[in-house]
Each structure stands twice: as structure tokens, then as C-alpha cells.
N, C-alpha and C positions, 0 to 999 in steps of 0.2 A: 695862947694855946692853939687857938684857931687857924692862926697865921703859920705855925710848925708845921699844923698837920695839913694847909695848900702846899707847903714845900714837900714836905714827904710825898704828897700822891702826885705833884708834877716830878720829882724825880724818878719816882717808880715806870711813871708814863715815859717820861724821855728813855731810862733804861730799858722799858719794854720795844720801845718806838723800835731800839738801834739795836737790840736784840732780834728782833722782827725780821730787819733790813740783812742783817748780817746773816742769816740762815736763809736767807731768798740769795745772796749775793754765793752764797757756798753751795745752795740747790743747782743757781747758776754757774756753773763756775764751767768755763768753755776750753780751758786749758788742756784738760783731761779727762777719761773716762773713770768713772770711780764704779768698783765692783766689790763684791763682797770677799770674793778669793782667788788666786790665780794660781793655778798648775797644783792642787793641794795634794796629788800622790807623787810629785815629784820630788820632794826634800827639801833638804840642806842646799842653795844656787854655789855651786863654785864659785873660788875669786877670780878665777879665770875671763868667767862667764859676764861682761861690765854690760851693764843696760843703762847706763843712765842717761846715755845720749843715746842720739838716732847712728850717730856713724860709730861711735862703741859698739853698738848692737850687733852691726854689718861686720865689723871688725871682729868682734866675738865669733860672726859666723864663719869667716876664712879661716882664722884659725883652730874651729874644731875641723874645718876641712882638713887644712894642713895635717893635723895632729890625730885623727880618726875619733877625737873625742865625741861621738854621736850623742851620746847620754847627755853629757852636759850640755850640749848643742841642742837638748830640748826645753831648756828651759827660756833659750830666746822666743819662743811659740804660745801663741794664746791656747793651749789644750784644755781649756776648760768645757767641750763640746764632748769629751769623753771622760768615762767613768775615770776615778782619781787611782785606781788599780792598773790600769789600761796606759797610763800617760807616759808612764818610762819605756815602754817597749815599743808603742806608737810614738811616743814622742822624736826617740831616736830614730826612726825606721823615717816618719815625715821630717825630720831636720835635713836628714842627708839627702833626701826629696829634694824640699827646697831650695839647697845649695846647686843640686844637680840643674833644676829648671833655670833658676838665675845666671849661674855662669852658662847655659845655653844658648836661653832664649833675652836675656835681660843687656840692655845697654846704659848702665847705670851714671849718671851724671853725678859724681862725688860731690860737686861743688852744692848739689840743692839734699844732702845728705847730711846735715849739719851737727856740728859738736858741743851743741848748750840743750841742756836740760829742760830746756822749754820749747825747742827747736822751733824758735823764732828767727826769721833771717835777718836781721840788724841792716846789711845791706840790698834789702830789694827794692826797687822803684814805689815810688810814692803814687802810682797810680794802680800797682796791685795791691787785690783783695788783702794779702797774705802780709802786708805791709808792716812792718811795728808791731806783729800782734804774736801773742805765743798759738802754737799750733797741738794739737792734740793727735793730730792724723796725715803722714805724711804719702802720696801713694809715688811708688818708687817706677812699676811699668804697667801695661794693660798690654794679655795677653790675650787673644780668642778662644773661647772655648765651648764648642758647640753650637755657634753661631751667637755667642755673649760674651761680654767681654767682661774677664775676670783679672781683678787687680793684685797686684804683688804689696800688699800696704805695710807700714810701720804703724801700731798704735801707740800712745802713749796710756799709761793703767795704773791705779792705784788701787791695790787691795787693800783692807781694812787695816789700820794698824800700820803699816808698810808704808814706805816712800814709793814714788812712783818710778816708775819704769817705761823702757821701752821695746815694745816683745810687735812679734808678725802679728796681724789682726787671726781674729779668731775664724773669719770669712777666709781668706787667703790659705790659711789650715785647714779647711774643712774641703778647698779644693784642689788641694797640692798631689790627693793621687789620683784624679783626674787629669791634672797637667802635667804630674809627669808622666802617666800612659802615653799619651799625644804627644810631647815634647821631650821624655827621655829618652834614653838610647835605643835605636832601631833593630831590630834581630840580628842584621848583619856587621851591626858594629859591637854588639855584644859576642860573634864567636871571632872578633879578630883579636891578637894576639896582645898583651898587655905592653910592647913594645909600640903600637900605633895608637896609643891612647896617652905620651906621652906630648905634654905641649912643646913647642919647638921655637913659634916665632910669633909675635903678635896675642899671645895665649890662645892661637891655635895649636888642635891638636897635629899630630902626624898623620893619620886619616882622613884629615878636612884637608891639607895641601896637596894632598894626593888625590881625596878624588872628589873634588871640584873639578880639576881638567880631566878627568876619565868620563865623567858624567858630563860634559860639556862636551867631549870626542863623543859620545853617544848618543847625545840630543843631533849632534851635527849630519850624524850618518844616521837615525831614523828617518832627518827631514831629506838626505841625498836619497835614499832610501823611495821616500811617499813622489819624488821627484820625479824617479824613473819609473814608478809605475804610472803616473799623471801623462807623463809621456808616451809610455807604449800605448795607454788608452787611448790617449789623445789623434794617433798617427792609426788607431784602427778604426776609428770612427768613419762613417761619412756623411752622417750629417752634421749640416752646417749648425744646426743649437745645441748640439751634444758640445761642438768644439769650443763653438761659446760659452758652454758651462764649464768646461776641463780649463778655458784659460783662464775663468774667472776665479775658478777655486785653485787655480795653480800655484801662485805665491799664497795667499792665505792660508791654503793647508800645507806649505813647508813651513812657515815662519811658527804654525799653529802647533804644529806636531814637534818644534824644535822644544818651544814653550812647554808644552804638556809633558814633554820627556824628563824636562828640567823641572817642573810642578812635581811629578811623582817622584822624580827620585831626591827633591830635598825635603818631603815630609812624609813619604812612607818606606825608600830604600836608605837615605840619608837624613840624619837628625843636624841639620848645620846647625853652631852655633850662635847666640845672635850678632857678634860681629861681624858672619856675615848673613846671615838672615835677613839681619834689618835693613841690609840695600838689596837681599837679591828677592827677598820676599815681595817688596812691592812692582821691581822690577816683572817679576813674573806675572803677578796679576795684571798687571798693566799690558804686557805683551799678552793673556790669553783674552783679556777686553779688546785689544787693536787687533788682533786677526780676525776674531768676530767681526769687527766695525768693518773691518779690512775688505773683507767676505762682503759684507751687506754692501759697499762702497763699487763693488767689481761685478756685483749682481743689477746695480741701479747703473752704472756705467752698459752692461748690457744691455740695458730694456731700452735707454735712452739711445745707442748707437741702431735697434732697432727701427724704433720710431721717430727719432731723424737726423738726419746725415747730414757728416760735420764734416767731409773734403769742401774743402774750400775752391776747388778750382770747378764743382759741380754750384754748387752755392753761389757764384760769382754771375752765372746767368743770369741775364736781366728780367727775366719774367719773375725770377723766386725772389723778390722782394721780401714777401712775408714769410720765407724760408729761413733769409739769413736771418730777421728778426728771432725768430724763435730759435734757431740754433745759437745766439746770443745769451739768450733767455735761458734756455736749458743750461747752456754752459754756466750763466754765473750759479743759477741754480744749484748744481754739480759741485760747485766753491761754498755755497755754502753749507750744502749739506756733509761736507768732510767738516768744515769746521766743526758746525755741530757736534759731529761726531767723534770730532777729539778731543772736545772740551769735554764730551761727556764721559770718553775715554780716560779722561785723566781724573774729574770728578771721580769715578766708579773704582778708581786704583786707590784714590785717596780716603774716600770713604769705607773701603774694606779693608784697610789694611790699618794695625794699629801704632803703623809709624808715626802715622801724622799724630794720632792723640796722643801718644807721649811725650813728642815735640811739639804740643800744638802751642806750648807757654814759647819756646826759644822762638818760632813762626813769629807769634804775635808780636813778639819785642823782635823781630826784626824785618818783618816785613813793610815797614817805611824804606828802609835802606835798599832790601830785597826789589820791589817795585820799580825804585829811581833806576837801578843796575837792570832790572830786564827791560824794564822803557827805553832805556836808552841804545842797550842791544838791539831792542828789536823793532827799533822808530824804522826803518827803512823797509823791514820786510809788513808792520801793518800798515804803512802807507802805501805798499804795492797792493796789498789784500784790499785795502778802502778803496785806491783807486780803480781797479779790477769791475770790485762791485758798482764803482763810480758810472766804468765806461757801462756795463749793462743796464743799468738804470735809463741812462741819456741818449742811449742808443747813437753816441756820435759815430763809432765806428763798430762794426757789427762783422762777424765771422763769415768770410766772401766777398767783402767788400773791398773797391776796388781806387786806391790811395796813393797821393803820393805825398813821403815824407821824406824829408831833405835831399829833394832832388831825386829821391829812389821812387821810382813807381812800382809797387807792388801790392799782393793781396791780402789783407789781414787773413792770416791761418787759423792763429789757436791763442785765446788771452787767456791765461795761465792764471795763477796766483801773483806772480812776481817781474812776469812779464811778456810783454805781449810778441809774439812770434809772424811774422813779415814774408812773403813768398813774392822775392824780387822777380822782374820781369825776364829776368835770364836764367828763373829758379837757384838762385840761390838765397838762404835765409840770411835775413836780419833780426836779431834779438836786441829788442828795448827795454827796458826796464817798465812797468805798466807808470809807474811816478813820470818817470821822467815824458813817457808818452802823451800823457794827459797834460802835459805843462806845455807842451809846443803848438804850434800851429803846424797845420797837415790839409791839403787836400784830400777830401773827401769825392769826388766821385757819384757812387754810387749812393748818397744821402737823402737826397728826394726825388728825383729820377731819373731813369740808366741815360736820354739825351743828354748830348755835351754838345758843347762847338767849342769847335777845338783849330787851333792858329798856325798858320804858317805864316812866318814870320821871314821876309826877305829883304836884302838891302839892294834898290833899284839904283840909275843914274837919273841926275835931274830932269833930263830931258825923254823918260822912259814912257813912250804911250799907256796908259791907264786903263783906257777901253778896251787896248789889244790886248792887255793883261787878263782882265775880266772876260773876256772871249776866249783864252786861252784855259781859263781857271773852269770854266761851264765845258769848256770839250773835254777835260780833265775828270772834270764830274761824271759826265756822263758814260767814260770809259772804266769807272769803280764800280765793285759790286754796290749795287741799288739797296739789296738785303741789310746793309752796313752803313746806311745814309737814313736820317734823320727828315725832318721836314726842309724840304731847297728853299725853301720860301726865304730862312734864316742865312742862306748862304749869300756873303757878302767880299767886296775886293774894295779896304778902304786904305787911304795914303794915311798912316797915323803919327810918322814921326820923318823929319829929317835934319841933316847938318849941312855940314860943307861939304862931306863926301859922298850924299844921295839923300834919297828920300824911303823912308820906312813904308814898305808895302806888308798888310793884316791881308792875309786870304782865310778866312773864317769858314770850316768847313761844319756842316752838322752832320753829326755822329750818332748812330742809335745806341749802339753797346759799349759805356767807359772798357770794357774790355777787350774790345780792338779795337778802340780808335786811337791807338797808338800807332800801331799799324798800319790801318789803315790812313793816315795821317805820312806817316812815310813813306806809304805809295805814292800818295797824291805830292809830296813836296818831290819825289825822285823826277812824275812824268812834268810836272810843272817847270820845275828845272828845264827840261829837255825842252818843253816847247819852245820856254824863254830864250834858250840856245837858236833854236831854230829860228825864231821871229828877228832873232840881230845880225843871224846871216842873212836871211830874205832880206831886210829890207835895211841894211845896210847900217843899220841905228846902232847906238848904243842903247842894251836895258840893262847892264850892269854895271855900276860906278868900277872907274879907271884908277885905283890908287893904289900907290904906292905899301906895301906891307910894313915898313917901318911904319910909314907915317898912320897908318891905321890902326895899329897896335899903341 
């Protein structure tokens, strides 16, 4: 007896045990929202009207489009935020709301719109959240509103008694005429004719093909427009920081004012829909952040050409040493403050606009790929930026300085972003790439200081007096400007090389300025020639080897 009645109170235990578990596993139950009632002054659901999937639902809702069924078109809506008397006249009035904002403002991705009842995606990657598991809550776009961003969701909901469903969230309801205030149609496309509100191509309408390029012809002529008066201003001026402000705000305020034309008139004169919203809406914000930047980039270029001067052929002077330094300095400076500023430029488009968060799942899942593909585009132009910033850091070669590379002598002008700009000694430019500059060897000049000695290099005959050379090379000297010579102390005439055909004569002249002693180096080898000329008529000698031009060649 005793022994029955342990079996009775451990069965009773285990039954209450898994009784217990099963009303906590049902309190949890994460699949779906369970409510007491849903839409109860709406009726009888049409069989039209299929909710049992996420993309029925969607489907449901084009079709009361199509068909002007509003009524029934309310029962896809969470209305349970209004009295149950209230739901069939509101319901319909917000249905066709709804419909209106989404095919406006919504770029809906069918594929993540799914057709099971538990609208679980069987195939999504095994490192998302959303993996294997049933979903209760699908959100479909995020739209701004009022500086918040309001979701367009599908919930899935179980009334009492009822199979579950899938109806709009009751949040997305509550601010559909608010969205559609802001995001439905505009005054002026409400009195055009119901001929231009027909769709035509791409499920745009006939009013969006038409006036995108009218509103782009009017962006273009408000900025030709801000142009010419930038201009008359500019040419009445005379003072010099008035003209510097006109040229600084000159492109910024056309590029600015093209943008702002094209801002107001796609959200308060034109309601575009979102296929193309959703490229030209970020476009825009991005363009009224880069005129701004643009602005403050052409305002700090100002202050900086103030405060110090970037002609490189003033800068090449040997005494401003620490000129060219810092005009190096300011310039990379100048590189890097645009970068900044368009990193932050594109930051500030990406963050305010809610393109990116409704794509921010496709981003993720493809941003490996994304990466490798712009690394690999733009390995050449950051290795001119890295090396740009390279050259100012090391100060090898500095804006003024005075260089010779590949046999060009010329003055470093302007080291860019991408490359660095060369003022040949005959004034014409050579453009390097800043990569490839960094990778060569270059005389430098002007690196530690403006003295050089600098060579004329002559082929004598063997038997060419040495001394009379060196007497000739000092009467040479002393017929140059003095102002343009270095210490004489340095000045030498040595024999450094010879063959069968003569012997190599170095006339080593010191030079104060790398910036004419090219010149003046040309003087002194034209009069040195001449004397050499004259010392082999006097005295009968040969000083310049006798050979034959074949055989020299």
C-alpha cells in the first residue's frame, strides 16, 4: 500500500514537473506575439485578404491596391491602437497610406520577404543571428522621421482562439500619417492631371521621368545663376581679401546651391519615389556635406597662401631654408586635412541617411569582397597619398628645392596627392607620380646647404700642361661674379681619369646658390674653353687630344 501510494505522488510530481516546464516554454514562446484580440471592429477577414505568410501579406497589399479594395486592405494592420468603431474607416484611410509610403519611399528586397508561416529563412548564413530560427518580427525599410527613424515592420500575432497571422506592427500604424504627410504626394503633384500619375517604365511614374531633368535644368541654372553674380562681385571689388573670399566661396557656392535646389525640390516641391530616392537622396546629402567641407577646405587654403608662399621659384632662394621647410609642412598638412574631411564627408552622408541601415545586412555579407575590389582599385592612388605624406615627413625633398632627376634639373613646385610636379630648368613641367618618385634616386641640391662644387669636366691631351690649366682656371674665377662663388679655398684642377685618347681634367668650381650654379658653371666652362684655345695657339702645344671622331665614338 505504501509502495502505490510513492508511485502515485512521484507521478503526480513528474506530471506537475513537465506541466510547470511546458507553460514557461509557451510564456516563452519567441516565435510570436500573442494578444488578446486583433482588429475586433473590423469583422469577418476576406479570403482575399491571406496573412499567413510575410509575403501573402505584402501580396494581399498590392492587390487591394490594384483593386481599390481599402476596406479589406485593413485588416492586413495591427489597429488595435484605436477604438474597435473607429477601425474600418481608419483602417482603410491608413491601408491606402501605407501602400502610398511603400511604393514611394520603400526598396523592398522580396527575397528577405519570405513564404512560410514562421518566416524563418531555411537558407541564411550560419553566422547570422536570424539563422535556423522562426522569426516573429520582420522589419522591411527605416524611414526618417523627424529626425527618428521609423520602421515599416511586419509582425507576426496570435489572437486568442485564432491562428496566427501576419499584419504591419501596430507602431508602424500609429505612424503612417505622419509618413505619409512628409513622404506622400506633394501639392504640386497632387493638382497634375491623372494622366502623369500613370507608371510608364521601371514603375516610375510619368511625372518622376519628366521632372527629374527639369529639376536638374534648374539646379544647373540657379548655380550659372549664383556664378554670375560671384563674378560681377568679384571684378568690383578691390580689395585683395574681398577677392580671396569671392574665390574661395566660388565653386562651393555653385556646387552648394546646385545641391540645395535639388534638396528642396525632391522633398518639398517633388515626392520622388524610392527607386530613385534611394540613390539620389544620399547623393544629395553627401553633396550639401562636400560643399560645406569644400568651403572650409578653400577658406584654410586662403589663410595658408596668406601666411606662406608656395611659388617655388621665390622659395628656391638659398637663404629660406626654413621657408621651404614649412611650406612642405603646410602642404602635407593641407593633404591631410581634405582627407579628413572626406572621410568625414562620407561618414556624415552614411550616417544620416537610411540607406545604409536598410542595406546595412547586404554591406555586411559583402564587404569582404567589397574591400579586396576597392584595394585593389585604389592600391596606386593610396600609395601616392602614403607616399606624398612620406616625402613631408623626411623632408627629402621640399617645395623649392632645387633637384636633379633623371638627368632633368629642375625645382620641386607642388607635391600633390598623386604626384609630384617638377619646374624644368627651361620651365617646362615634369609630372611624376609621388610612388614612383620616392622609389628613385635624385639629386638633391638644396638638402643641407645651398653650397655645391660643381665640375667641369674636360678631355685634355697627354701631354697638356696642368699648371697652365690651373692658372687659367683661377683667371677664369676671378672674371665670375664673386656674389655666385662659394668658398675658393674648395676650388681645385685635378687630372682624375685617362686613356689612350688624353687624360681627364675635374675643374671643381664652388658654387654658393644650387640655383645658378648651373649657369654659372656654363660661364666658367664657355671662358675656360677659350683660354685653353688661346694657351695652344701661344705656345704651340697641344691641350686637346687629336683623335679621330670614329675612333672616339
Amino acid at each position: 500500500m505504501t509502495g502505490r501510494f510513492l508511485l502515485a505522488a512521484m507521478a503526480a510530481l513528474f506530471l506537475g514537473i513537465a506541466g510547470l516546464a511546458a507553460g514557461r516554454a509557451a510564456a516563452q514562446d519567441t516565435s510570436l506575439y500573442k494578444i488578446d484580440a486583433l482588429n475586433a471592429g473590423l469583422g469577418r477577414v476576406p479570403e482575399a485578404m491571406d496573412r499567413g505568410t510575410p509575403r501573402a501579406t505584402m501580396e494581399s497589399l498590392i492587390f487591394a491596391a490594384e483593386t481599390g479594395r481599402w476596406r479589406d486592405a485593413a485588416h492586413l494592420l495591427n489597429l488595435n491602437a484605436y477604438l474597435p468603431s473607429e477601425q474600418q474607416d481608419v483602417g482603410a484611410e491608413l491601408a491606402r497610406r501605407l501602400e502610398v509610403v511603400i511604393d514611394r519611399k520603400a526598396v523592398i528586397d522580396w527575397d528577405d520577404v519570405l513564404d512560410r508561416p514562421d518566416g524563418m529563412d531555411a537558407g541564411a548564413a550560419s553566422r547570422l543571428a536570424v539563422a535556423g530560427q522562426a522569426r516573429r518580427s520582420i522589419l522591411l525599410w527605416t524611414l526618417d522621421l523627424d529626425g527618428r527613424p521609423a520602421a515599416i515592420r511586419l509582425n507576426r500575432v496570435q489572437a486568442e482562439g485564432a491562428d496566427p497571422v501576419w499584419v504591419f506592427a501596430r507602431q508602424t500604424v500609429q505612424n503612417m500619417d505622419a509618413l505619409h504627410a512628409q513622404y506622400g504626394p506633394s501639392w504640386l503633384e497632387r493638382q497634375l492631371p491623372p494622366l502623369f500619375h500613370k507608371q510608364i517604365v521601371f514603375g516610375l511614374m510619368l511625372w518622376e521621368v519628366l521632372g527629374l531633368p527639369v529639376l536638374f535644368a534648374l539646379a544647373v541654372v540657379a548655380g550659372m545663376a549664383v556664378r554670375g553674380v560671384l563674378n560681377l562681385a568679384a571684378r568690383r571689388v578691390k580689395s585683395a581679401l574681398l577677392t580671396d573670399i569671392y574665390r574661395a566661396m566660388r565653386g562651393p557656392a555653385i556646387f552648394g546651391t546646385f545641391v540645395a535646389v535639388m534638396a528642396v525640390g525632391t522633398t518639398q516641391i517633388f515626392v520622388f519615389s524610392g527607386r530613385i530616392d534611394t540613390v539620389l537622396g544620399p547623393l544629395v546629402t553627401l553633396g550639401i556635406t562636400g560643399s560645406v567641407l569644400w568651403l572650409m577646405v578653400n577658406a584654410i587654403d586662403a589663410v595658408l597662401d596668406r601666411l606662406v608662399h608656395f611659388r617655388s621659384d621665390e622659395l628656391s632662394q638659398k637663404q629660406l631654408h626654413a621657408q621651404r621647410s614649412m611650406a612642405t609642412k603646410v602642404a602635407a598638412g593641407r593633404r591631410a586635412i581634405i582627407v579628413i574631411f572626406v572621410a568625414t564627408a562620407l561618414g556624415i552622408a552614411l550616417s544620416s541617411t537610411t540607406f545604409y541601415q536598410n542595406l546595412g545586412l547586404s554591406l555586411i555579407g559583402t564587404a569582404g569582397a567589397l574591400t579586396l575590389v576597392l584595394g585593389f582599385a585604389a592600391r596606386r592612388i593610396l600609395g601616392n597619398i602614403m607616399s606624398s605624406m612620406q616625402i613631408a615627413l623626411n623632408q627629402s625633398a621640399r617645395i623649392g628645392d632645387r633637384i636633379v632627376y633623371r638627368d632633368h634639373l629642375c625645382h620641386v613646385e607642388r607635391i600633390n596627392f598623386t604626384y609630384v610636379q617638377l619646374r624644368n630648368w627651361d620651365g617646362a613641367r615634369i609630372v611624376v607620380p609621388v610612388e614612383q618618385f620616392v622609389s628613385e634616386v635624385f639629386d638633391n641640391w638644396t638638402l643641407q646647404t645651398p653650397e655645391m662644387l660643381r665640375t667641369i669636366k674636360i678631355r685634355c691631351a697627354h701631354d697638356a700642361d696642368v699648371d697652365m690649366l690651373r692658372d687659367a682656371f683661377d683667371a677664369v674665377i676671378e672674371e665670375l661674379d664673386q656674389d655666385e662663388l662659394a668658398d675658393l679655398d674648395r676650388r681645385a684642377v685635378r687630372v682624375a681619369d685617362h686613356d689612350v685618347f688624353g687624360m681627364e681634367v675635374w675643374f671643381c668650381l664652388p658654387c654658393a646658390d644650387p640655383n645658378t650654379s648651373w649657369d654659372v658653371t656654363c660661364v666658367a666652362r664657355e671662358k675656360l674653353m677659350a683660354r685653353m684655345a688661346r694657351i695652344a695657339r701661344r705656345e704651340g702645344t697641344s691641350v686637346f687630344p687629336e683623335a679621330v671622331p670614329a675612333e672616339a665614338a
